[in-house]
Backbone as CSV, one residue per row, in Angstrom:
resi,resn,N_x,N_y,N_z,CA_x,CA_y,CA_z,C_x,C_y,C_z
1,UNK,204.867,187.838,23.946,204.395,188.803,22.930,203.753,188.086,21.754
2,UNK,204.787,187.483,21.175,203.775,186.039,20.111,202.524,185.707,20.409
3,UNK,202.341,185.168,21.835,201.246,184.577,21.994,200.157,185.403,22.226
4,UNK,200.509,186.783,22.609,199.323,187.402,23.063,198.740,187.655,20.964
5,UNK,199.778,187.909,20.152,199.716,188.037,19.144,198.631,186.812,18.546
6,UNK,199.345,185.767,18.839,198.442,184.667,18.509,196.638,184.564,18.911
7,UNK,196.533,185.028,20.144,195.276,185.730,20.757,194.769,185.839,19.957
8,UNK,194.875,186.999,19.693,194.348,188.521,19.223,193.605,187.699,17.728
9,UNK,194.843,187.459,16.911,194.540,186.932,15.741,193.120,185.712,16.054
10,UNK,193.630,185.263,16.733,192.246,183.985,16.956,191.001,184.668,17.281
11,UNK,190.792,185.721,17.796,189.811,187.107,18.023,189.263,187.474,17.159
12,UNK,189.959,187.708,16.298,189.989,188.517,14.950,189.085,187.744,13.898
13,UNK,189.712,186.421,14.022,189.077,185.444,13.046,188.030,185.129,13.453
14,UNK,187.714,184.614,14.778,186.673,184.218,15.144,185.312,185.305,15.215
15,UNK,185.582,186.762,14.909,184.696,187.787,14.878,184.144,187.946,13.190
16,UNK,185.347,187.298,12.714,185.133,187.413,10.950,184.063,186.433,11.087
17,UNK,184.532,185.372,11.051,183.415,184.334,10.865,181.897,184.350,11.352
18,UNK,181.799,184.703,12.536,180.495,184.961,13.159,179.931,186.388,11.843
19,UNK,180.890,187.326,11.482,180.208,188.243,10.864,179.619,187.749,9.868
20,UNK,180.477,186.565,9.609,180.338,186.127,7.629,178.571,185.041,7.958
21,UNK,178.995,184.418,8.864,177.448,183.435,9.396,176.313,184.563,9.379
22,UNK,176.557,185.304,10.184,175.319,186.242,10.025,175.206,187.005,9.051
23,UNK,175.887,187.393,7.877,175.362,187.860,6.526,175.082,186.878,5.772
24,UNK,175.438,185.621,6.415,174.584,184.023,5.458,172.975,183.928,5.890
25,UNK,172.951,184.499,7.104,171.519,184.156,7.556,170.555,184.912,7.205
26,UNK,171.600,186.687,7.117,170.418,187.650,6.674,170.093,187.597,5.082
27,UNK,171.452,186.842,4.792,170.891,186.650,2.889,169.753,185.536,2.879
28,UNK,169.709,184.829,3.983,168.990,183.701,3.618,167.566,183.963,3.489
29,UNK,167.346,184.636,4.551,166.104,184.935,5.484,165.049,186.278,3.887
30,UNK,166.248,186.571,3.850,165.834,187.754,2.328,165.193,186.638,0.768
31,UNK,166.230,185.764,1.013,165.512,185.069,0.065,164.420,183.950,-0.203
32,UNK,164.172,184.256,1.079,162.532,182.970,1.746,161.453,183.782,1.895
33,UNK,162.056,185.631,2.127,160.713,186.101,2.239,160.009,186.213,1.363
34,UNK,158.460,186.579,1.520,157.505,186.522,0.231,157.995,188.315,-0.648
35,UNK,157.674,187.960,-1.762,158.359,189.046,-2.609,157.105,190.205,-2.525
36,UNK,156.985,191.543,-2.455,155.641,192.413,-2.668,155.675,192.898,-4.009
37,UNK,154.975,192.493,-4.267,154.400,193.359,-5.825,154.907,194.652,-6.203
38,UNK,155.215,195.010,-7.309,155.500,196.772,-7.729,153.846,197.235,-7.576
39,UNK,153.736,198.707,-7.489,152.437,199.117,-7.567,152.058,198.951,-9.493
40,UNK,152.922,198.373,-10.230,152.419,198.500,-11.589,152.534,196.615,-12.346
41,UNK,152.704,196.043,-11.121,152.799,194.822,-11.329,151.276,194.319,-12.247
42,UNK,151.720,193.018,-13.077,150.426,192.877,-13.919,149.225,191.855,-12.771
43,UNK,148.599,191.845,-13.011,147.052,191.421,-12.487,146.480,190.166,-13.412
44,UNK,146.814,190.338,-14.569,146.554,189.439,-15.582,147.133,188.718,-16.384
45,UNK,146.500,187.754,-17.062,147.873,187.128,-18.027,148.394,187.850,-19.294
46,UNK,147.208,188.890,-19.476,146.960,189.380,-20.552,148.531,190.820,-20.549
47,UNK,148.694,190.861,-18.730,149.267,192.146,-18.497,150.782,191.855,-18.963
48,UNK,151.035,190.598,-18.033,151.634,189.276,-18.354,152.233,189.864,-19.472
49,UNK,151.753,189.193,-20.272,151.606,189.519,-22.148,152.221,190.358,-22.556
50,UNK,151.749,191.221,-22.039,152.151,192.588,-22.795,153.593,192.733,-22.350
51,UNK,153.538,192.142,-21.326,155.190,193.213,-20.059,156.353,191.871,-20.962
52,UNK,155.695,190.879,-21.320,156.993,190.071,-21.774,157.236,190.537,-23.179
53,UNK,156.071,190.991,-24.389,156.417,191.839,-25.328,157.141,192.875,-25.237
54,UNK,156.838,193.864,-24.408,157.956,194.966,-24.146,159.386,194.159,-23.706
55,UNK,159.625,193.477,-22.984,161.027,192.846,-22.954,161.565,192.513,-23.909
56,UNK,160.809,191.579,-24.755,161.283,191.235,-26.353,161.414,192.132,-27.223
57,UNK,160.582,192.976,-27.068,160.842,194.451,-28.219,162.776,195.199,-27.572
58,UNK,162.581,194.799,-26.820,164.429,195.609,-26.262,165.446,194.512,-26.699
59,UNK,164.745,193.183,-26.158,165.827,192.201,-26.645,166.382,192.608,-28.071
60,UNK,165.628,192.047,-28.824,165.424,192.261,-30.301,165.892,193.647,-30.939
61,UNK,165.846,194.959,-30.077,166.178,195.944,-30.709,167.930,196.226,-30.339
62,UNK,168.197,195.315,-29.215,169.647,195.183,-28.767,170.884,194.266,-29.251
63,UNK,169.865,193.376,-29.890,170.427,192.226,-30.315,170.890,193.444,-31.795
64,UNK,169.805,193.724,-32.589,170.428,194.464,-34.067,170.836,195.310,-33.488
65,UNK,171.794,196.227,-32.292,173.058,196.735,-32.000,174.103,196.054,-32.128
66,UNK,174.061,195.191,-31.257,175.127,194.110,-31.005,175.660,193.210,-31.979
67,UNK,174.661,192.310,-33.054,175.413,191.408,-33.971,176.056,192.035,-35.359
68,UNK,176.371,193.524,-35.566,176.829,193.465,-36.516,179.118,193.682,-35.735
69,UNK,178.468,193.516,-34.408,180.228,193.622,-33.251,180.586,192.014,-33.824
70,UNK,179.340,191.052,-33.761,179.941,190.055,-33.185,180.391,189.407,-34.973
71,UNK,179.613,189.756,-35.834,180.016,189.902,-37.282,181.777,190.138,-37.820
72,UNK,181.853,191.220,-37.104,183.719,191.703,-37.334,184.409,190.905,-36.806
73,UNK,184.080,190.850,-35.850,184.655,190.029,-34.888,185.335,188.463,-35.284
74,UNK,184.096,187.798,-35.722,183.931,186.660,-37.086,185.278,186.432,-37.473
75,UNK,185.212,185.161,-38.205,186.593,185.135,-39.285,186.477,183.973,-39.928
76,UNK,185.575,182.743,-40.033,185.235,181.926,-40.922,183.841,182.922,-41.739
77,UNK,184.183,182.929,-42.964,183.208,183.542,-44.119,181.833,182.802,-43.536
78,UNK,181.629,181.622,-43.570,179.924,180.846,-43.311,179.864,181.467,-42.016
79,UNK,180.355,181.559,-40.584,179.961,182.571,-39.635,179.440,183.688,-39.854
80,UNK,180.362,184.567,-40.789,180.381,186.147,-40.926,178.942,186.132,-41.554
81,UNK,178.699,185.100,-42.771,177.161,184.992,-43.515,176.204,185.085,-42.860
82,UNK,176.106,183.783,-41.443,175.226,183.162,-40.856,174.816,184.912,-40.165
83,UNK,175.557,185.679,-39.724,176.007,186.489,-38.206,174.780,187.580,-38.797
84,UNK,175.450,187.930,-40.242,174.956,188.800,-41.261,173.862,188.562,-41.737
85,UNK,173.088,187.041,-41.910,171.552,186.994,-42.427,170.473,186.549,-40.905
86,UNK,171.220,186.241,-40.006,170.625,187.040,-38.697,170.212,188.166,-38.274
87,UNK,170.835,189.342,-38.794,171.107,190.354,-38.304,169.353,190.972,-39.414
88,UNK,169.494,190.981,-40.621,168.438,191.228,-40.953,167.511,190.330,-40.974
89,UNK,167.367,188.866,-40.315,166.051,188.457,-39.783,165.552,189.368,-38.717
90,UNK,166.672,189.876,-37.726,166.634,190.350,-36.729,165.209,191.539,-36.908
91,UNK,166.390,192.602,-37.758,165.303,193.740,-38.211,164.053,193.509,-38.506
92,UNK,163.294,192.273,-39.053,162.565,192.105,-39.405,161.260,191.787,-38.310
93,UNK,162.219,190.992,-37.323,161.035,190.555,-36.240,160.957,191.648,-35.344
94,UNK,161.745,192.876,-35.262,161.275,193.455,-35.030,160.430,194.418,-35.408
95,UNK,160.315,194.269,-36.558,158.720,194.937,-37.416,157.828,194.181,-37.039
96,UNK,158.153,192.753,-36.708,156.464,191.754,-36.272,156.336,192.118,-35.192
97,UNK,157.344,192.250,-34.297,156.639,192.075,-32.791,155.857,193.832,-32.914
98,UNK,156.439,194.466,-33.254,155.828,195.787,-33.671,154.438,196.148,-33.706
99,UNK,154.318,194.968,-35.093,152.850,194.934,-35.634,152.193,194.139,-34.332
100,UNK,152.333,193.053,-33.656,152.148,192.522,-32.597,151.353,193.581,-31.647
101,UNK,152.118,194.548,-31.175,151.688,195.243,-29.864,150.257,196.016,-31.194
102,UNK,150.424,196.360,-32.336,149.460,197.409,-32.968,148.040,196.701,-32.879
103,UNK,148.224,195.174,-32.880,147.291,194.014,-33.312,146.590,194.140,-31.495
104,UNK,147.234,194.101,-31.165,146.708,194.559,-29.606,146.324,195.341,-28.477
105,UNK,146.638,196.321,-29.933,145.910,197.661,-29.412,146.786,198.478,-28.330
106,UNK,148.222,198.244,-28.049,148.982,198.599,-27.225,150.358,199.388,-28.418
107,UNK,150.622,199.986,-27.000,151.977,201.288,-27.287,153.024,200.358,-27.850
108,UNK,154.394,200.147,-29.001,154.947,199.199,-28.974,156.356,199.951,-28.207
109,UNK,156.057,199.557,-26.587,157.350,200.345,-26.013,158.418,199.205,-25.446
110,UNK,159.239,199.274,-25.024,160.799,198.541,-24.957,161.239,198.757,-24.150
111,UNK,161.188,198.288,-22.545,161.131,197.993,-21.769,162.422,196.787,-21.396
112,UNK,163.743,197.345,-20.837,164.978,196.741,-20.661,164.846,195.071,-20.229
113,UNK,165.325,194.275,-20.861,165.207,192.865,-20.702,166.705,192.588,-20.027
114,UNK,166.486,192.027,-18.602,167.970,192.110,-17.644,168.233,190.752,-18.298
115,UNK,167.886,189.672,-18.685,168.465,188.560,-19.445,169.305,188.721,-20.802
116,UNK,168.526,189.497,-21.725,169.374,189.572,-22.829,170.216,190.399,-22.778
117,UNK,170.035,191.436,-21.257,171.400,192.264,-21.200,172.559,191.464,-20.796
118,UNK,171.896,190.671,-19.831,173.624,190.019,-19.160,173.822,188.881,-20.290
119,UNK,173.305,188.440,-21.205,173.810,187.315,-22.193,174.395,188.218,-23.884
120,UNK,174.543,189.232,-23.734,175.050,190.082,-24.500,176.171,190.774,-23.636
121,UNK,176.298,191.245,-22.493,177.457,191.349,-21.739,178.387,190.247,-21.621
122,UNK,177.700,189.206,-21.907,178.261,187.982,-21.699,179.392,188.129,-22.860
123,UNK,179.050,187.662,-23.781,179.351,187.844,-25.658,180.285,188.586,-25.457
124,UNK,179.982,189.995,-25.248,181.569,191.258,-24.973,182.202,190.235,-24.330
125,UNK,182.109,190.154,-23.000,183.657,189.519,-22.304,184.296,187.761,-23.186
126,UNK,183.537,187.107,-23.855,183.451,186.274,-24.389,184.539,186.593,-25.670
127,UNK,184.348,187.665,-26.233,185.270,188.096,-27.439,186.674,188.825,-26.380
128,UNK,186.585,189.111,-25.637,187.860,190.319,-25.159,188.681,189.001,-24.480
129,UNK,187.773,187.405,-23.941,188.981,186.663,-23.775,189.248,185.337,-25.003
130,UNK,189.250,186.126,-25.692,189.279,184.466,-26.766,190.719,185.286,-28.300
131,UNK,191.236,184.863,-28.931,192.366,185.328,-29.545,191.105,185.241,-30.877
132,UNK,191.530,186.028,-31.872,190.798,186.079,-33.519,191.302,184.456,-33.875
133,UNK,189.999,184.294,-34.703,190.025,183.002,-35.275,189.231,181.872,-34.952
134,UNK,189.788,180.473,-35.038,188.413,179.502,-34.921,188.235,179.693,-33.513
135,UNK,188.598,179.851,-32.869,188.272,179.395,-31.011,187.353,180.851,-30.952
136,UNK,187.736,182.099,-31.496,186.630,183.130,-31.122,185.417,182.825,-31.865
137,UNK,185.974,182.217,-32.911,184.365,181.929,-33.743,183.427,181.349,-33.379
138,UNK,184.440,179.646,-32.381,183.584,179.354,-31.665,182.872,179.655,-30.430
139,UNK,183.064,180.568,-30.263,183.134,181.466,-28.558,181.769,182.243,-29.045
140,UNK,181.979,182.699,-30.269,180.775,183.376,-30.898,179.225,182.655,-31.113
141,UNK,179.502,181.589,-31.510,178.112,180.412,-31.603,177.959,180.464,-30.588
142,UNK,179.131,180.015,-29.586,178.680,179.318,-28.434,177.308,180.423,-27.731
143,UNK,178.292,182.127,-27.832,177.099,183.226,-27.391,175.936,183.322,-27.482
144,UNK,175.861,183.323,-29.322,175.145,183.606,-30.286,173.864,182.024,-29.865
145,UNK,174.121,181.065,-29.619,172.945,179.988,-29.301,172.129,179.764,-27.689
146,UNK,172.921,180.648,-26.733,172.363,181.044,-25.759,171.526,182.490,-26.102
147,UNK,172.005,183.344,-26.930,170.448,184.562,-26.914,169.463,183.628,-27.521
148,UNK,169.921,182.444,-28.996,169.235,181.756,-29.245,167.840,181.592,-28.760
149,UNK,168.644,180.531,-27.504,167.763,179.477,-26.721,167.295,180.454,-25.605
150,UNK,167.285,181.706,-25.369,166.471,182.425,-24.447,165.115,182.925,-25.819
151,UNK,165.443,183.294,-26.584,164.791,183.513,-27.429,163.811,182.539,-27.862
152,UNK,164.092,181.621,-28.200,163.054,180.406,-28.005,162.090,180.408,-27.020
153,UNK,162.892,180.476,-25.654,162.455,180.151,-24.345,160.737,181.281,-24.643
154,UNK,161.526,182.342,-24.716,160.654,183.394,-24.492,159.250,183.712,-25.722
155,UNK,159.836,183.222,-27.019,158.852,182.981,-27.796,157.503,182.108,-27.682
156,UNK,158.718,181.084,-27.920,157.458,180.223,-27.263,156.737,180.718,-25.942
157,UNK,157.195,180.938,-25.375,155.563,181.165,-23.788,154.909,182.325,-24.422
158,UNK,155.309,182.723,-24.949,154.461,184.261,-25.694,153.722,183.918,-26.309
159,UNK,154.207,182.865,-27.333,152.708,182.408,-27.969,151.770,181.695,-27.705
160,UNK,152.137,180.787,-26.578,151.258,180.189,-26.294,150.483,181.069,-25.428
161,UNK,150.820,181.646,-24.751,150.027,183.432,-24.052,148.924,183.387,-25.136
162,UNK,148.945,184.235,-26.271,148.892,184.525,-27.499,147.369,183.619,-27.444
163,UNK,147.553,182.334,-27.331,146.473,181.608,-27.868,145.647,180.961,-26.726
164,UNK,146.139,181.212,-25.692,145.469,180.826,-24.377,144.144,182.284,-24.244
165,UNK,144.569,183.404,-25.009,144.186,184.958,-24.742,143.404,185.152,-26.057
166,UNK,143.498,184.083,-26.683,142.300,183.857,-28.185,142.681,185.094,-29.508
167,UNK,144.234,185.188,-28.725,144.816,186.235,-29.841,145.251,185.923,-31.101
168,UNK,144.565,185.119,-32.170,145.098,184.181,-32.908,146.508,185.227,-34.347
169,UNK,146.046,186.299,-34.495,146.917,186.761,-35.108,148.261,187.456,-34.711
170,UNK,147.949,187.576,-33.244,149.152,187.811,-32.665,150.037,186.606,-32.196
171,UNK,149.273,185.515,-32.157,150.235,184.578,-31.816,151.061,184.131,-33.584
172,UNK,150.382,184.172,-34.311,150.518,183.684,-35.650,151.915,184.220,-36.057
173,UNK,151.918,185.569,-35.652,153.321,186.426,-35.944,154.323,185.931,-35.157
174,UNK,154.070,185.509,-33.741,155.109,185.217,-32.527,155.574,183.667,-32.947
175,UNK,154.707,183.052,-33.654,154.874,180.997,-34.028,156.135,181.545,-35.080
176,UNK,155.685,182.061,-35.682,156.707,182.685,-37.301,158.010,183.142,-36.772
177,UNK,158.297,184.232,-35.887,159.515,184.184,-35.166,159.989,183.052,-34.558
178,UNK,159.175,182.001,-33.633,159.596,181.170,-32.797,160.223,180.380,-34.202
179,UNK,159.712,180.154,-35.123,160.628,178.728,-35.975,161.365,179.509,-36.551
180,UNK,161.749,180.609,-36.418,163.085,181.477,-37.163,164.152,181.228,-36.278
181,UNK,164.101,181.367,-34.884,164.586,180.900,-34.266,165.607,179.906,-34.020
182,UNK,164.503,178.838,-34.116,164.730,177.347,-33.672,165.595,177.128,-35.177
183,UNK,165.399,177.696,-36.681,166.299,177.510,-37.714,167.514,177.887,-37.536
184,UNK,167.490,178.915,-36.987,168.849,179.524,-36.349,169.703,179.121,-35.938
185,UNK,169.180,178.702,-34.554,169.829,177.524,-33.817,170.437,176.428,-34.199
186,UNK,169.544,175.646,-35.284,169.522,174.734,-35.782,171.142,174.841,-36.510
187,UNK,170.802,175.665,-37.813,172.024,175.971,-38.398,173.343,176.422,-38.072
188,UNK,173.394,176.972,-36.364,174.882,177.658,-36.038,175.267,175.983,-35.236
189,UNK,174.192,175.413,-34.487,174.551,174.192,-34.373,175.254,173.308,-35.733
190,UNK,174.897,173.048,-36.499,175.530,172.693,-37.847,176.670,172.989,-38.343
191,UNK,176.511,174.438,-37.945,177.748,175.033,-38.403,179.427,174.854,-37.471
192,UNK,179.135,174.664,-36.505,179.820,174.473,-34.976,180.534,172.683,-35.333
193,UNK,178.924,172.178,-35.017,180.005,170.507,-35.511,180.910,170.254,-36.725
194,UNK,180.400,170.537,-37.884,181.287,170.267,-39.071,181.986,171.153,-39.309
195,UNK,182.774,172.477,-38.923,183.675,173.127,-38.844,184.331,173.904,-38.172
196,UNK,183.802,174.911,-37.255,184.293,175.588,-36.397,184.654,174.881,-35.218
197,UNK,183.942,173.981,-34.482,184.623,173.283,-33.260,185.666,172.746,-33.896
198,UNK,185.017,171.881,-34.995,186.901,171.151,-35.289,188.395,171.964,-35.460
199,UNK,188.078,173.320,-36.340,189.070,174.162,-36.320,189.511,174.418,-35.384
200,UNK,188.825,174.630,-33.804,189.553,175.505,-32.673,189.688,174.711,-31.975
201,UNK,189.608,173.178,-32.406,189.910,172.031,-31.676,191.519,171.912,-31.788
Protein backbone atom coordinates (compact mmCIF):
# COMPACT_ATOMS: atom_id res chain seq x y z
CA UNK A 1 0.00 0.00 0.00
CA UNK A 2 3.02 2.47 0.86
CA UNK A 3 4.55 1.78 -2.18
CA UNK A 4 1.84 2.01 -4.50
CA UNK A 5 1.48 5.38 -2.39
CA UNK A 6 4.99 6.14 -3.08
CA UNK A 7 4.05 5.69 -6.97
CA UNK A 8 1.48 7.77 -7.22
CA UNK A 9 3.31 10.60 -5.39
CA UNK A 10 6.35 10.23 -7.85
CA UNK A 11 3.39 10.72 -10.64
CA UNK A 12 2.21 13.52 -9.14
CA UNK A 13 5.49 15.28 -8.94
CA UNK A 14 6.76 14.37 -11.98
CA UNK A 15 3.42 15.88 -13.78
CA UNK A 16 4.05 19.13 -11.58
CA UNK A 17 7.27 19.64 -12.93
CA UNK A 18 6.74 18.99 -16.60
CA UNK A 19 3.68 21.51 -15.96
CA UNK A 20 6.02 24.09 -14.27
CA UNK A 21 8.82 23.53 -17.52
CA UNK A 22 6.18 24.23 -19.83
CA UNK A 23 4.84 27.49 -18.26
CA UNK A 24 8.80 28.37 -18.29
CA UNK A 25 8.79 27.90 -21.98
CA UNK A 26 5.49 29.56 -22.72
CA UNK A 27 6.73 32.60 -20.52
CA UNK A 28 9.77 32.48 -22.41
CA UNK A 29 8.66 32.26 -25.88
CA UNK A 30 6.13 35.49 -24.81
CA UNK A 31 9.00 37.34 -23.94
CA UNK A 32 11.23 36.96 -27.26
CA UNK A 33 8.25 37.69 -29.24
CA UNK A 34 8.28 40.96 -31.20
CA UNK A 35 5.91 43.37 -29.26
CA UNK A 36 2.82 45.01 -31.80
CA UNK A 37 2.24 48.47 -31.50
CA UNK A 38 -1.11 50.04 -29.81
CA UNK A 39 -3.17 51.53 -32.72
CA UNK A 40 -2.25 55.04 -30.87
CA UNK A 41 1.35 54.23 -30.48
CA UNK A 42 3.70 57.38 -31.32
CA UNK A 43 5.34 57.47 -34.90
CA UNK A 44 7.59 60.22 -33.84
CA UNK A 45 9.96 61.54 -31.45
CA UNK A 46 8.00 64.44 -31.21
CA UNK A 47 4.88 61.88 -30.22
CA UNK A 48 7.51 60.37 -28.05
CA UNK A 49 7.56 63.78 -26.36
CA UNK A 50 4.51 64.44 -25.72
CA UNK A 51 3.41 60.72 -24.30
CA UNK A 52 6.49 61.08 -21.77
CA UNK A 53 5.06 64.69 -20.74
CA UNK A 54 1.73 63.29 -20.05
CA UNK A 55 3.46 60.62 -17.77
CA UNK A 56 5.30 63.34 -15.92
CA UNK A 57 2.29 65.55 -15.61
CA UNK A 58 0.67 62.32 -13.37
CA UNK A 59 3.95 61.66 -11.79
CA UNK A 60 4.21 65.09 -10.48
CA UNK A 61 0.52 65.52 -9.80
CA UNK A 62 0.81 62.15 -7.57
CA UNK A 63 3.79 62.85 -6.03
CA UNK A 64 1.86 66.42 -4.42
CA UNK A 65 -0.79 63.65 -3.13
CA UNK A 66 1.55 61.55 -1.63
CA UNK A 67 4.43 63.76 0.11
CA UNK A 68 2.46 65.60 2.43
CA UNK A 69 1.74 61.20 3.95
CA UNK A 70 5.30 60.87 3.83
CA UNK A 71 5.76 64.46 5.78
CA UNK A 72 3.64 63.03 9.01
CA UNK A 73 5.03 60.26 8.80
CA UNK A 74 8.61 62.16 9.31
CA UNK A 75 10.05 62.75 12.75
CA UNK A 76 13.49 64.46 12.44
CA UNK A 77 12.32 68.38 12.03
CA UNK A 78 15.23 68.84 8.86
CA UNK A 79 13.23 65.76 7.14
CA UNK A 80 9.74 67.11 7.94
CA UNK A 81 11.38 70.72 6.31
CA UNK A 82 13.17 69.04 3.46
CA UNK A 83 9.59 66.70 2.79
CA UNK A 84 7.62 70.14 3.15
CA UNK A 85 9.82 72.50 0.74
CA UNK A 86 9.57 69.62 -1.79
CA UNK A 87 6.20 69.42 -1.69
CA UNK A 88 5.78 73.06 -2.90
CA UNK A 89 8.66 72.79 -5.42
CA UNK A 90 6.49 70.03 -6.39
CA UNK A 91 3.36 72.32 -7.05
CA UNK A 92 5.33 74.43 -8.86
CA UNK A 93 6.76 72.14 -11.59
CA UNK A 94 3.77 71.28 -12.07
CA UNK A 95 2.71 74.70 -13.32
CA UNK A 96 5.99 74.36 -15.70
CA UNK A 97 5.39 71.23 -17.14
CA UNK A 98 1.84 72.78 -17.63
CA UNK A 99 3.11 75.77 -19.34
CA UNK A 100 5.33 73.12 -21.24
CA UNK A 101 2.46 71.21 -23.03
CA UNK A 102 0.76 75.20 -23.69
CA UNK A 103 4.35 76.11 -25.30
CA UNK A 104 3.58 73.14 -27.54
CA UNK A 105 0.55 73.67 -28.48
CA UNK A 106 -0.83 70.45 -26.79
CA UNK A 107 -3.76 69.46 -24.22
CA UNK A 108 -1.83 69.39 -20.72
CA UNK A 109 -3.41 65.81 -19.99
CA UNK A 110 -2.02 63.12 -17.32
CA UNK A 111 -1.75 60.09 -18.46
CA UNK A 112 -0.94 57.24 -15.49
CA UNK A 113 2.89 56.75 -15.09
CA UNK A 114 3.15 52.71 -13.99
CA UNK A 115 6.77 53.69 -12.57
CA UNK A 116 5.94 56.39 -10.26
CA UNK A 117 2.96 54.34 -9.33
CA UNK A 118 4.83 51.28 -8.18
CA UNK A 119 7.73 53.59 -6.51
CA UNK A 120 5.05 55.38 -4.48
CA UNK A 121 3.36 51.99 -3.66
CA UNK A 122 6.63 51.22 -2.81
CA UNK A 123 6.97 54.22 -0.03
CA UNK A 124 3.33 53.00 1.48
CA UNK A 125 4.66 49.50 2.19
CA UNK A 126 8.06 51.08 3.11
CA UNK A 127 6.32 53.17 6.03
CA UNK A 128 3.70 50.23 7.19
CA UNK A 129 7.12 48.09 7.72
CA UNK A 130 9.51 50.37 9.46
CA UNK A 131 8.59 51.54 13.43
CA UNK A 132 8.29 55.85 13.81
CA UNK A 133 11.55 57.42 14.07
CA UNK A 134 15.14 57.44 12.64
CA UNK A 135 14.96 54.03 10.73
CA UNK A 136 11.41 55.28 9.15
CA UNK A 137 13.01 58.49 8.39
CA UNK A 138 15.48 56.71 6.87
CA UNK A 139 13.18 54.39 4.95
CA UNK A 140 11.68 57.74 3.84
CA UNK A 141 14.92 59.23 1.93
CA UNK A 142 15.71 56.05 1.04
CA UNK A 143 11.90 56.27 -1.02
CA UNK A 144 11.92 59.75 -1.46
CA UNK A 145 15.63 59.47 -3.69
CA UNK A 146 14.37 56.71 -5.88
CA UNK A 147 11.14 58.98 -7.21
CA UNK A 148 14.21 61.28 -7.10
CA UNK A 149 16.41 59.46 -9.45
CA UNK A 150 13.43 58.35 -11.77
CA UNK A 151 12.73 61.87 -11.96
CA UNK A 152 16.02 62.82 -13.09
CA UNK A 153 16.04 59.81 -15.29
CA UNK A 154 13.00 61.11 -16.97
CA UNK A 155 13.83 64.80 -17.04
CA UNK A 156 16.65 64.66 -18.40
CA UNK A 157 15.62 62.53 -21.71
CA UNK A 158 12.79 65.06 -21.96
CA UNK A 159 14.97 67.66 -22.39
CA UNK A 160 17.17 66.58 -24.35
CA UNK A 161 13.89 65.50 -26.61
CA UNK A 162 13.18 69.19 -26.10
CA UNK A 163 16.32 70.28 -27.94
CA UNK A 164 16.92 67.56 -30.39
CA UNK A 165 12.96 68.91 -31.56
CA UNK A 166 14.49 72.69 -31.61
CA UNK A 167 12.03 73.29 -28.73
CA UNK A 168 14.28 75.65 -26.98
CA UNK A 169 11.72 77.07 -24.48
CA UNK A 170 10.29 74.01 -23.66
CA UNK A 171 13.34 72.42 -22.94
CA UNK A 172 14.49 75.59 -20.89
CA UNK A 173 11.54 74.89 -18.39
CA UNK A 174 12.31 70.93 -18.31
CA UNK A 175 16.64 71.90 -17.64
CA UNK A 176 15.05 74.16 -14.59
CA UNK A 177 13.14 71.17 -13.14
CA UNK A 178 15.94 68.70 -14.01
CA UNK A 179 18.52 70.79 -11.53
CA UNK A 180 15.66 71.04 -8.93
CA UNK A 181 15.87 67.73 -8.90
CA UNK A 182 19.34 66.75 -8.88
CA UNK A 183 19.35 69.64 -5.65
CA UNK A 184 17.01 67.51 -4.10
CA UNK A 185 18.71 64.60 -4.29
CA UNK A 186 21.66 66.18 -3.54
CA UNK A 187 20.41 67.51 -0.18
CA UNK A 188 18.29 64.32 1.21
CA UNK A 189 21.63 62.61 0.31
CA UNK A 190 23.30 65.08 2.84
CA UNK A 191 20.82 64.83 4.96
CA UNK A 192 20.92 60.80 5.26
CA UNK A 193 24.89 60.76 5.85
CA UNK A 194 25.28 63.31 8.62
CA UNK A 195 22.21 62.35 10.51
CA UNK A 196 19.52 60.17 9.83
CA UNK A 197 21.54 56.99 8.80
CA UNK A 198 23.60 57.53 11.85
CA UNK A 199 20.49 57.80 14.11
CA UNK A 200 18.84 54.50 12.81
CA UNK A 201 22.18 53.07 12.83
Amino acid sequence: MAKKETETEKKTETAEKKTKTAEKKATGSKKSEKVQPKSDAAEKLRDFFVDGLKDLLWAEQALVKNLPKMEKNATAPELKKAVADHLEQTKGQVERLKEVFSILGEKAEAVKCDAMDGLLKEAEGILEETEPGAVRDAAIIAAAQKVEHYEIASYGTLATYAKLLDETKAGAFLYATLEEEKQCDSDLTVLAETKINIEAE
